[in-house]
N, C-alpha and C positions, 0 to 999 in steps of 0.2 A: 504494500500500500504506500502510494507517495503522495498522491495528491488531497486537495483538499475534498475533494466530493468523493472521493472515494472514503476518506473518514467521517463525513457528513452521513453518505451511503452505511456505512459498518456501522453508526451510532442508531441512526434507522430501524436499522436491523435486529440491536438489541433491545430498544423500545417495544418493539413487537415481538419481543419474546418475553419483556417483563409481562405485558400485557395477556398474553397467554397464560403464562404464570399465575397471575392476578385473578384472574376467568376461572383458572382450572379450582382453585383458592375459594371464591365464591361460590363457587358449584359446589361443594364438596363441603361447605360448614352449610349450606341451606340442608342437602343431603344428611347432614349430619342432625339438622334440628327434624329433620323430616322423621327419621328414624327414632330420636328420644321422645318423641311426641306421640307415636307409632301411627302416623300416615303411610308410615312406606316398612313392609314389612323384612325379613335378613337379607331372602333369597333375591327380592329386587332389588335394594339396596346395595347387594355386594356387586349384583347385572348393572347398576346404574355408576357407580365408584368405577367398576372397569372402565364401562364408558368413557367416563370422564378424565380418568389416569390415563387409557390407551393401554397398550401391550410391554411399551416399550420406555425407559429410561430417557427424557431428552434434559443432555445440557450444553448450557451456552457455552463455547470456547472463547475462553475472555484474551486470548491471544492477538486477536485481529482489535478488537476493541481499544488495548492496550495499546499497541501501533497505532488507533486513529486518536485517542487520547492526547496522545504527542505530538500526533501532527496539528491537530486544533490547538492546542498550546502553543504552538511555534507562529499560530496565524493571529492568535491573538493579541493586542496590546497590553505592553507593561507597564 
């Protein structure tokens, strides 16, 4: 990464994965009050958690991030 919209770009990038993050976070404590309240009974609850978790583990590689970090520092005034 060198330039500046490519770090603009990569910063983007990670907003929309906090975002995700945040989504999956809300779904998942309403789910949570659904179930101590018993609107939503284990068997669907645990079908509705998968849903919302997915199969699979995602994280952000803060590497690229880190690289656009600095390059926006470097563009900024001191």
């Amino acid at each position: 990464m060198k330039t500046l919209d490519e770090a603009k770009a990569e910063c983007e990038r990670w907003f929309v994965y906090l975002q995700t993050q945040e989504d999956k976070s809300i779904a998942l404590q309403k789910l949570a009050g659904e179930r101590r309240t018993g609107r939503c009974n284990a068997v669907d609850g645990e079908r509705r958690r998968q849903e919302i978790q997915g199969n699979g583990l995602t994280v952000y590689d803060g590497a690229d991030l880190q690289d656009a970090v600095r390059i926006l520092l470097k563009h900024c005034p001191k």
